[in-house]
C-alpha positions as CSV (number, residue, x, y, z in Angstrom):
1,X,8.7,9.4,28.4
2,X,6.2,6.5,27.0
3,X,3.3,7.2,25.0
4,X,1.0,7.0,27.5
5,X,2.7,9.4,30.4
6,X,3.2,11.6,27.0
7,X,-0.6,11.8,26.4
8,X,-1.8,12.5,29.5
9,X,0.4,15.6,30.1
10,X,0.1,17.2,27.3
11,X,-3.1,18.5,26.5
12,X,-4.6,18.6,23.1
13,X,-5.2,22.4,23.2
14,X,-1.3,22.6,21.8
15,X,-2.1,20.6,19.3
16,X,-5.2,22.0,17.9
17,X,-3.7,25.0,18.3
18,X,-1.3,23.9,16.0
19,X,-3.6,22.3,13.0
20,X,-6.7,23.6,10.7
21,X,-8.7,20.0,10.9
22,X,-10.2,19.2,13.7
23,X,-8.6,17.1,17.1
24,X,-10.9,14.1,18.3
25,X,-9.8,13.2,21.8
26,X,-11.6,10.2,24.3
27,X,-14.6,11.9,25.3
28,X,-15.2,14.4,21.8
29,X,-18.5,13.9,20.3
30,X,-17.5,11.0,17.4
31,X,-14.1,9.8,19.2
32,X,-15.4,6.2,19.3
33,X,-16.4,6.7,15.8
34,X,-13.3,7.9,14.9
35,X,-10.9,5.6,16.3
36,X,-12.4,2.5,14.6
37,X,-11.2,0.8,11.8
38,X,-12.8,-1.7,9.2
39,X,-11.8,-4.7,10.9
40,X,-13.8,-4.9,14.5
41,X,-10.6,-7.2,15.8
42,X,-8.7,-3.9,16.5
43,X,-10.0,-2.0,19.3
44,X,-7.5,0.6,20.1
45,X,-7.6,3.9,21.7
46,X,-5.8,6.8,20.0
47,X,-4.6,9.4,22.0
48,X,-5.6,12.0,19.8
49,X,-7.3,11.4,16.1
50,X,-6.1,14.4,13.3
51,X,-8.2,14.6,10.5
52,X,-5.8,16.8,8.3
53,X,-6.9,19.3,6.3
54,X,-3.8,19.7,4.5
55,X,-0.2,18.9,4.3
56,X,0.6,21.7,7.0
57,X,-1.7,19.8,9.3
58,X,-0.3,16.6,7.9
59,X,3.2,17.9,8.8
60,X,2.1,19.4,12.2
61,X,0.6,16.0,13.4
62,X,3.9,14.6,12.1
63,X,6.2,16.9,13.8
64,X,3.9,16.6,17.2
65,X,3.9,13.1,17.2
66,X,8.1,13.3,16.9
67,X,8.4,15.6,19.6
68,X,6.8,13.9,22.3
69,X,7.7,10.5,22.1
70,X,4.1,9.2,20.5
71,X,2.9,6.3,18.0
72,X,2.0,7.5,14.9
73,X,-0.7,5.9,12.4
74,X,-1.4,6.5,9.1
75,X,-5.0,6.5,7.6
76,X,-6.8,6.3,4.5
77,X,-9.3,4.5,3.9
78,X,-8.7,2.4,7.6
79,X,-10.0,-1.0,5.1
80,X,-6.6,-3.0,5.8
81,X,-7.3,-6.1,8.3
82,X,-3.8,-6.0,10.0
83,X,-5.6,-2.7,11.6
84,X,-2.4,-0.2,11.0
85,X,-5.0,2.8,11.0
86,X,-5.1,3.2,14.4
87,X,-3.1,3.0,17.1
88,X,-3.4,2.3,21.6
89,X,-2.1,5.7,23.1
90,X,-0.4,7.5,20.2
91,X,-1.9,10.1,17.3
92,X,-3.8,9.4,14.2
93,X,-3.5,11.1,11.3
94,X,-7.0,10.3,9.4
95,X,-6.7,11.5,5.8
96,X,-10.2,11.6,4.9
97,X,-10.9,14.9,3.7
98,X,-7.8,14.5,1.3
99,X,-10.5,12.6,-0.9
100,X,-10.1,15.3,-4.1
101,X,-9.7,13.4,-7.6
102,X,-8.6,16.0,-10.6
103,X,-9.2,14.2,-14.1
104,X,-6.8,15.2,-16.5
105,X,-8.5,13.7,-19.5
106,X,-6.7,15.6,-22.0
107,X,-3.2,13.4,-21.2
108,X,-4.6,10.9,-19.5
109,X,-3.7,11.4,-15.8
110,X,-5.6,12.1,-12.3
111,X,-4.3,13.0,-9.3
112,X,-5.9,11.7,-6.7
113,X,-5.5,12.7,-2.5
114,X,-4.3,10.5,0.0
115,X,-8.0,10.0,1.6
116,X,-9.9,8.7,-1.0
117,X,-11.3,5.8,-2.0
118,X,-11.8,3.9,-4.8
119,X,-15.5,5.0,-5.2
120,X,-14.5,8.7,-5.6
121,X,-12.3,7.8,-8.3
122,X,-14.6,5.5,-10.2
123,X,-17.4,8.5,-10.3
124,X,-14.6,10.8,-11.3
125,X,-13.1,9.1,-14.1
126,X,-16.6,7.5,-15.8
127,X,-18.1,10.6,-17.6
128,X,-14.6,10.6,-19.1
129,X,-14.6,7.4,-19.8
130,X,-11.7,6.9,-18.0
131,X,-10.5,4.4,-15.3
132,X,-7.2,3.6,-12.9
133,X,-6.6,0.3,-12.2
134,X,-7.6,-0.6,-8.6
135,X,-9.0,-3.0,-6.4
136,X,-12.5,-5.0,-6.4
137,X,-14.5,-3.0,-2.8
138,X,-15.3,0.1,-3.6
139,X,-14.6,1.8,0.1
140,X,-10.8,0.7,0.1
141,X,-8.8,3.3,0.5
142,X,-6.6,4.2,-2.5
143,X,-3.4,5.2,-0.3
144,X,-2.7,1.9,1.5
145,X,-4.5,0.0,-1.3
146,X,-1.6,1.3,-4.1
147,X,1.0,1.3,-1.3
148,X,0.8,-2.3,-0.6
149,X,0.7,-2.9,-4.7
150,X,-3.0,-3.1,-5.8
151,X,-4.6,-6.0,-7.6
152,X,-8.4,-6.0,-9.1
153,X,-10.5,-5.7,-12.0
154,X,-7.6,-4.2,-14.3
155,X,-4.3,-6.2,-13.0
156,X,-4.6,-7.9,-16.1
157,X,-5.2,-5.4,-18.5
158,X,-2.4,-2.5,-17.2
159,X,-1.3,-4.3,-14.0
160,X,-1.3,-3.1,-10.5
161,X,-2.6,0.0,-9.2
162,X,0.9,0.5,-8.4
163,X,2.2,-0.3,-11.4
164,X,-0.1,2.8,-12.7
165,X,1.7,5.0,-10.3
166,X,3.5,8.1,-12.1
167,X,4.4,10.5,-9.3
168,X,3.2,11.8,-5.9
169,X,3.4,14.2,-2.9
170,X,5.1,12.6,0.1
171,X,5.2,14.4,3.9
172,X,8.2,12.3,5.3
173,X,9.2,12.0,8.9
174,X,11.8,15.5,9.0
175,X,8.3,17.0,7.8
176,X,9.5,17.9,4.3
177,X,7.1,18.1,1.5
178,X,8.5,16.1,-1.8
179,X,7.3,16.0,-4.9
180,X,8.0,12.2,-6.4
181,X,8.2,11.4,-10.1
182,X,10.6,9.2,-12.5
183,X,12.9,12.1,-12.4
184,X,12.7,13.6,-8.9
185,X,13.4,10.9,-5.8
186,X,12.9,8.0,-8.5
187,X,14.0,5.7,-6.0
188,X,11.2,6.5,-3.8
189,X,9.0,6.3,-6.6
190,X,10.1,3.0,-6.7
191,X,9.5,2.0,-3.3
192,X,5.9,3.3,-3.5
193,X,4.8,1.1,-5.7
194,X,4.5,-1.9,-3.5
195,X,6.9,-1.3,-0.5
196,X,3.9,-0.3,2.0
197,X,3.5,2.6,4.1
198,X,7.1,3.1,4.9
199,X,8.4,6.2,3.8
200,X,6.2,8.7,4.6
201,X,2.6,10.1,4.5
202,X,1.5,10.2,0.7
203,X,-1.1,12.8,0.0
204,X,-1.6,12.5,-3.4
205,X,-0.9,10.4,-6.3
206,X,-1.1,10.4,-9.7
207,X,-2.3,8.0,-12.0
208,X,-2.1,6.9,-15.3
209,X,-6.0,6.4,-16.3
210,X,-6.8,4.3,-19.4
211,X,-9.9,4.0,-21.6
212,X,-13.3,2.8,-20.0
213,X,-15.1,0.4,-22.3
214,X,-18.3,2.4,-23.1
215,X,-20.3,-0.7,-22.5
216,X,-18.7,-2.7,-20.1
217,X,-18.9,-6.3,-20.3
218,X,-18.5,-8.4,-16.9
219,X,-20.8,-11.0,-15.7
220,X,-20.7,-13.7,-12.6
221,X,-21.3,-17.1,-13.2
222,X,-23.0,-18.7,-10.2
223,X,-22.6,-22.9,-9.7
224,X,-24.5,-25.0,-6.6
225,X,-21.8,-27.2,-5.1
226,X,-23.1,-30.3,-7.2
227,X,-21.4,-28.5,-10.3
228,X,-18.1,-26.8,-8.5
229,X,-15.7,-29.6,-9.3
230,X,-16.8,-29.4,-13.1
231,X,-16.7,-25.8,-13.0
232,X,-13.0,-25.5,-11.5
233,X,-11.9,-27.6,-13.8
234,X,-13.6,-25.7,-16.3
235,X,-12.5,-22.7,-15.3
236,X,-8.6,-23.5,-14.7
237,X,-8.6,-24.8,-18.4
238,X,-10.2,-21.4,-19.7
239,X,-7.4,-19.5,-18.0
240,X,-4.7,-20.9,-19.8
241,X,-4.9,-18.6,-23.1
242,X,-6.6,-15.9,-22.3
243,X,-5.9,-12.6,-23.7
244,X,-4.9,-9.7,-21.4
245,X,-8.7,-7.8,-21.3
246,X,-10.2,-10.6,-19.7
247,X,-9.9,-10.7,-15.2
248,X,-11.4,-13.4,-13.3
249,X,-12.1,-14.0,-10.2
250,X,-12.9,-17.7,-8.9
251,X,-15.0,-16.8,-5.7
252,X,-16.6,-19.6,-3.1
253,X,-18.8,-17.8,-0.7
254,X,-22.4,-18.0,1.5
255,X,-24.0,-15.1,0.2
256,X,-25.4,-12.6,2.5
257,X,-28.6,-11.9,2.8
258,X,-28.8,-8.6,1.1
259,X,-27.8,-10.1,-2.3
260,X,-31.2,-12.2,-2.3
261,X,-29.1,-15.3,-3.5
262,X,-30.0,-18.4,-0.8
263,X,-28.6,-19.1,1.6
264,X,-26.1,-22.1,0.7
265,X,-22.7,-21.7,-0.3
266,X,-21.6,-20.8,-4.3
267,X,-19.2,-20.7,-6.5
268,X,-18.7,-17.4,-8.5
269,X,-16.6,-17.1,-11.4
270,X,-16.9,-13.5,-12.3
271,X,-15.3,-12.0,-15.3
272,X,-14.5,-8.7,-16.6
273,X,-13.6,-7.9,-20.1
274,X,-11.8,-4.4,-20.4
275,X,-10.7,-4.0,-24.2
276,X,-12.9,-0.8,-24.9
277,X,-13.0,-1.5,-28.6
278,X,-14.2,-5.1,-29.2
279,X,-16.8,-5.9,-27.1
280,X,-17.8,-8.9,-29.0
281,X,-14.6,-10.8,-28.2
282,X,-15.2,-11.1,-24.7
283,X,-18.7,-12.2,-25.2
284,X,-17.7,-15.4,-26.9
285,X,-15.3,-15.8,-24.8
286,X,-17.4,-15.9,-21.5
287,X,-19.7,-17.9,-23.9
288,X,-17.3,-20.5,-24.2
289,X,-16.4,-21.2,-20.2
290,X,-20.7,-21.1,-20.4
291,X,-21.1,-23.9,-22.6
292,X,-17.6,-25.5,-21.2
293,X,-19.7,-25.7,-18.3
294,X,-23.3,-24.6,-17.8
295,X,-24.2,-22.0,-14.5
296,X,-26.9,-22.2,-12.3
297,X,-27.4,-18.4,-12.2
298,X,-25.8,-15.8,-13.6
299,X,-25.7,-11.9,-13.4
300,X,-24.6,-9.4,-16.0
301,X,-23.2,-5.7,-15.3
302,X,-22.4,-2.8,-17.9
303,X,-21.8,-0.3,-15.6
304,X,-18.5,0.0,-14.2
305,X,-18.5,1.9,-10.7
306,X,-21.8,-0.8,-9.9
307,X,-19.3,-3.8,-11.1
308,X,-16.5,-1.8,-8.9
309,X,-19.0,-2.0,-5.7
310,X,-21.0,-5.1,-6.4
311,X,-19.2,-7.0,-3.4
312,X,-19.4,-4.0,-0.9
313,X,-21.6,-5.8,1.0
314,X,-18.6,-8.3,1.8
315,X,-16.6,-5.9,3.6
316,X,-19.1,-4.1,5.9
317,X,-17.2,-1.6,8.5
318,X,-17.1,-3.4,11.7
319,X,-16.4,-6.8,10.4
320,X,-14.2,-8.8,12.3
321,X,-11.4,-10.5,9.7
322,X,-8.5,-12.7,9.2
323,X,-6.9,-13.0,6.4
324,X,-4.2,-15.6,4.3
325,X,-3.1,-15.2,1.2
326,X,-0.4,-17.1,-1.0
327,X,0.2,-17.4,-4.7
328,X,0.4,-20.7,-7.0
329,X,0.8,-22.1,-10.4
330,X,-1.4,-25.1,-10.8
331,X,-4.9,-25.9,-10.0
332,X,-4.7,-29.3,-11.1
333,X,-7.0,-32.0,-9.6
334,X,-4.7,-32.2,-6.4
335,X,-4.5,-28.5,-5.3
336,X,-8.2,-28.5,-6.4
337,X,-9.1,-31.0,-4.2
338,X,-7.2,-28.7,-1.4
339,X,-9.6,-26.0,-2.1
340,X,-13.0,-27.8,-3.0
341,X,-12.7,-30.0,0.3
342,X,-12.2,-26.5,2.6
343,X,-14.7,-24.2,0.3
344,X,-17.3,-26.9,1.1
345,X,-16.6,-26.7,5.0
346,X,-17.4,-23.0,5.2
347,X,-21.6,-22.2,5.6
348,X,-21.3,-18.9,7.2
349,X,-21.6,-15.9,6.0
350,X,-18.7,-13.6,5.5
351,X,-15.7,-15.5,5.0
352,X,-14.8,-16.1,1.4
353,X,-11.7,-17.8,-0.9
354,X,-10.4,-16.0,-3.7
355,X,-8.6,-17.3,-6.2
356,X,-7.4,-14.2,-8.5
357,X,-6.2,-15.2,-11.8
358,X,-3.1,-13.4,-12.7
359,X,-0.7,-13.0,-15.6
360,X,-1.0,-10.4,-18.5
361,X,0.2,-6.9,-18.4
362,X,1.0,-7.3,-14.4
363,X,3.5,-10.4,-15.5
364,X,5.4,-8.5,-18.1
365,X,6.4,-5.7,-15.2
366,X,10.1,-6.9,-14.5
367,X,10.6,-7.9,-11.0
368,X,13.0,-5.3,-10.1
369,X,10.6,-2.1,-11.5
370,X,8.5,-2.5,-8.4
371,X,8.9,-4.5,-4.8
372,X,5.8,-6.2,-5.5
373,X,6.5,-10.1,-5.3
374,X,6.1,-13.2,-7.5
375,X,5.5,-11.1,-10.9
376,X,5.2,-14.6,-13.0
377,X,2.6,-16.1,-10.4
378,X,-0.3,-17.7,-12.0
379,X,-3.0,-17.5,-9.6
380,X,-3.0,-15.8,-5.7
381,X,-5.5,-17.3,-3.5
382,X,-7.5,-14.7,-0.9
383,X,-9.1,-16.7,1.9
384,X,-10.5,-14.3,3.8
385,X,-12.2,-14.4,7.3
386,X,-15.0,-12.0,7.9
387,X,-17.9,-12.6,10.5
388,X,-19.3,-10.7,13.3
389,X,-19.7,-12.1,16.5
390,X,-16.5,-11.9,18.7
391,X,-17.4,-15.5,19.9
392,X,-16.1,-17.0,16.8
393,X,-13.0,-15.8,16.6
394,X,-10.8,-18.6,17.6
395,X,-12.9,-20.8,14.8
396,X,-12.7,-18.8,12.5
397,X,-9.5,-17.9,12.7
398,X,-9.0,-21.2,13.3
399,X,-10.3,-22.3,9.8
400,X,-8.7,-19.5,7.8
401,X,-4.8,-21.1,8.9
402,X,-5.6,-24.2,8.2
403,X,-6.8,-23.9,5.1
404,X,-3.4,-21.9,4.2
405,X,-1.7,-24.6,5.7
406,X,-3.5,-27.2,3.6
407,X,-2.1,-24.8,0.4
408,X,1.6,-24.2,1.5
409,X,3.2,-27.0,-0.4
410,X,1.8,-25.5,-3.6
411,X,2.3,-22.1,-2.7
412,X,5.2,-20.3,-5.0
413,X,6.4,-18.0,-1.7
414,X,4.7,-15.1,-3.2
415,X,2.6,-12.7,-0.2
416,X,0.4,-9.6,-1.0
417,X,1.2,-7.2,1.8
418,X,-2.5,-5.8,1.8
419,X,-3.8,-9.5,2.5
420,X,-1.7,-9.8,5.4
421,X,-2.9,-9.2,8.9
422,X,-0.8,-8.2,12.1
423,X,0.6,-11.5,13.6
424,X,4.1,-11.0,13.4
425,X,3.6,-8.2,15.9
426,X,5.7,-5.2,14.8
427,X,5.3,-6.0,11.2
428,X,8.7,-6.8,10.6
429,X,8.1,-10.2,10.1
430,X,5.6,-9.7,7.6
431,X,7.7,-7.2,5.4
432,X,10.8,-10.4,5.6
433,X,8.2,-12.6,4.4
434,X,6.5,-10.6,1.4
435,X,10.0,-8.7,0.4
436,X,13.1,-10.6,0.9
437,X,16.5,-10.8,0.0
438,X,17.5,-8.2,-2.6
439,X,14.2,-6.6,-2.7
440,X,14.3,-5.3,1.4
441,X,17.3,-4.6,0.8
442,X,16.9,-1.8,-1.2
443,X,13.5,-0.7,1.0
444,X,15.9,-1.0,3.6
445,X,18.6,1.4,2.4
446,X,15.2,4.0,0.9
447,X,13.9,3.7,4.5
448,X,17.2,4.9,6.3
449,X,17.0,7.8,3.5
450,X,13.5,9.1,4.4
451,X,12.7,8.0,7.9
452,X,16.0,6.1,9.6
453,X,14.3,6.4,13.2
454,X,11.1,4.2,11.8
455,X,8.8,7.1,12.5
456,X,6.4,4.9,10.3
457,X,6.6,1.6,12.0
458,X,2.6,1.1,11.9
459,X,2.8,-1.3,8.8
460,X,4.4,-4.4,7.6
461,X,7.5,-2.2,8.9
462,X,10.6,-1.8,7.0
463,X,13.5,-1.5,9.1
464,X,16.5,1.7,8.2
465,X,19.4,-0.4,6.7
């Protein structure tokens, strides 16, 4: 029976009858809401949407999607542009309303659900003065976002989000309930910290937090194209010795029109300093890539979940995105030539290039501790494609490869899994390219552990050893 005879005789009655959230079906008040995901690319048309309530329902929706033959997809925040989230025929199991976060602030932990996003952890952990290492948009989920590894403001400072990772609950696909740590199912512990959405639906994590700076220091650095080759150059030089409290982002983007900043393309260099005790250290050193090379414009912040959220705007629901990503060691004149020449061809608003500078804590994490890739990578480039007429897809797309093409014989081979999109089809192609060798190996041994039919195939899919 194929998904779509399955659907259509069954009704959703049994299934509702089976859960505590409620069932959107085509035709329920919010459906077409519902079945949407971030990037407007993927249009699909879920059989049946769950929005679980707990891990019973989680389980149910699990058990029913077993049973009769259908798809299953996996939601959390439904921000990933390869579009896993949702699914043509099959169910969806939306885990928005598992958005708790518990602070623990006397050891330093929070536990966070499977549906939330970044933005309810940053206004949970603040009036501690806590924060978990995450990402840089403040509406990614924190499920797929620590899944796929999870690089931002912090990677620097305390690495990945994964890397912050100290337990979870997992539903698998024989709908047991586990409880993960470093001394219960360590091995899938291990496989959660970068291996993707493989193994089961997480519904919590927990987290190791780590002290807020009580006045944040992070400020963007704004050049006019006349002043980005000095700039680069300034910037690539700054990066060499930098202590581990200090992330930057190198950013080339047309602003959109809500951030009141023109309408020409800009580089960004925006810098975050997250020692919470010596404030003053990070000024001077900001002040030294200033006078290395003077901005046009620049923008201070001091408060942490508005720093967290500043680029919101950039990943508006409904977008329509494409996205490379590669990593690299040297931004010398030639590679920045590469980039200056294709950052200089894109006037439309949306699309961006990041180029993430890496190293600290997250390059001390030995490449076997996680399945993350490319642990001694100096930089990873982000060019993403976001715009919002289904017209220029084929340009824009278009662009976006090219410009990766342009960077392949600098790349290093390492992939971020959450910067991938859907092209190799069933994923499995994507999870080759990121993982490899020894590394899917071993995801390919924990997968025929916890789901050896591929119940979870809606990601950069794993396949059971």
């Amino acid at each position: 029976m194929d998904a779509t005879t399955a659907a259509t005789d069954e009704p959703l009655a049994q299934l509702r009858s089976r859960l505590t959230g409620p069932v959107l079906g085509a035709g329920d008040e919010g459906y077409d809401e519902a079945r949407r995901v971030w990037n407007g690319i993927i249009d699909r048309f879920p059989w049946a949407v769950v929005r679980v309530a707990d891990e019973d329902d989680v389980a149910a929706a699990v058990a029913y999607a077993r049973e009769h033959g259908l798809p299953l997809a996996v939601r959390g925040g439904g921000h990933g542009v390869a579009g896993y989230g949702t699914v043509d025929g099959g169910v969806v199991i939306d885990l928005r309303s598992l958005d708790g976060v518990e602070v623990h602030a006397q050891d330093g932990t929070v536990t966070v659900g499977g549906g939330a996003r970044l933005a309810d952890v940053d206004r949970a952990t603040t009036p501690h003065g806590l924060v978990v290492p995450l990402g840089v948009v403040s509406q990614t989920g924190v499920g797929g976002l620590t899944l796929g590894g999870g690089v931002g403001w912090l990677t620097r400072a305390y690495g990945l989000a994964a890397d912050n990772v100290l337990g979870a609950t997992v539903v698998t696909a024989s709908g047991d309930r586990l409880t993960v740590s470093g001394t219960e199912h360590a091995e899938l512990l291990w496989g959660l910290r970068g291996g993707g959405g493989n193994f089961g639906v997480v519904t919590s994590f927990t987290f190791r937090a780590h002290r807020l700076p009580p006045d944040l220091y992070a400020v963007e650095l704004a050049y006019a194209e006349p002043h980005w080759p000095a700039a680069l150059r300034a910037w690539e030089e700054w990066t060499r010795d930098l202590p581990d409290a200090m992330q930057s982002i190198a950013t080339f983007i047309v602003p959109p029109p809500e951030l009141g900043a023109g309408d020409q393309p800009l580089l960004i260099l925006a810098s975050m300093w997250a020692d919470p005790d010596d404030r003053a250290t990070g000024e001077r050193l900001v002040a030294e890539l200033r006078g290395a090379s003077p901005p046009d414009d620049e923008t201070p912040e001091s408060d942490w979940p508005a720093w967290q959220s500043a680029v919101d705007v950039l990943g508006a629901r409904g977008r329509r995105g494409y996205w490379r990503n590669t990593s690299f060691d040297r931004l010398d004149d030639e590679v920045a030539a590469v980039v200056l020449r294709r950052a200089a061809e894109q006037r439309w608003v949306g699309t961006g290039i990041d180029i993430h500078h890496m190293g600290g804590a997250f390059a001390r994490v030995p490449e076997e501790a996680s399945p993350f890739p490319a642990r001694g990578a100096r930089f990873w480039l982000n060019v993403y494609g976001a715009w919002t007429d289904a017209a220029d897809d084929t340009a824009r797309t278009e662009w976006v490869r090219a410009f990766a093409a342009d960077m392949a014989p600098f790349s290093t081979g390492g992939l971020y899994v959450n910067f991938m999109g859907s092209e190799s089809g069933d994923g499995t192609g994507a999870a080759r390219a990121v993982y490899g060798g020894g590394t899917l190996d071993r995801l390919a041994r924990l997968k025929r552990r916890y789901d050896p039919e591929n119940v979870f195939r809606l990601n950069h899919n794993v396949l059971p050893a």
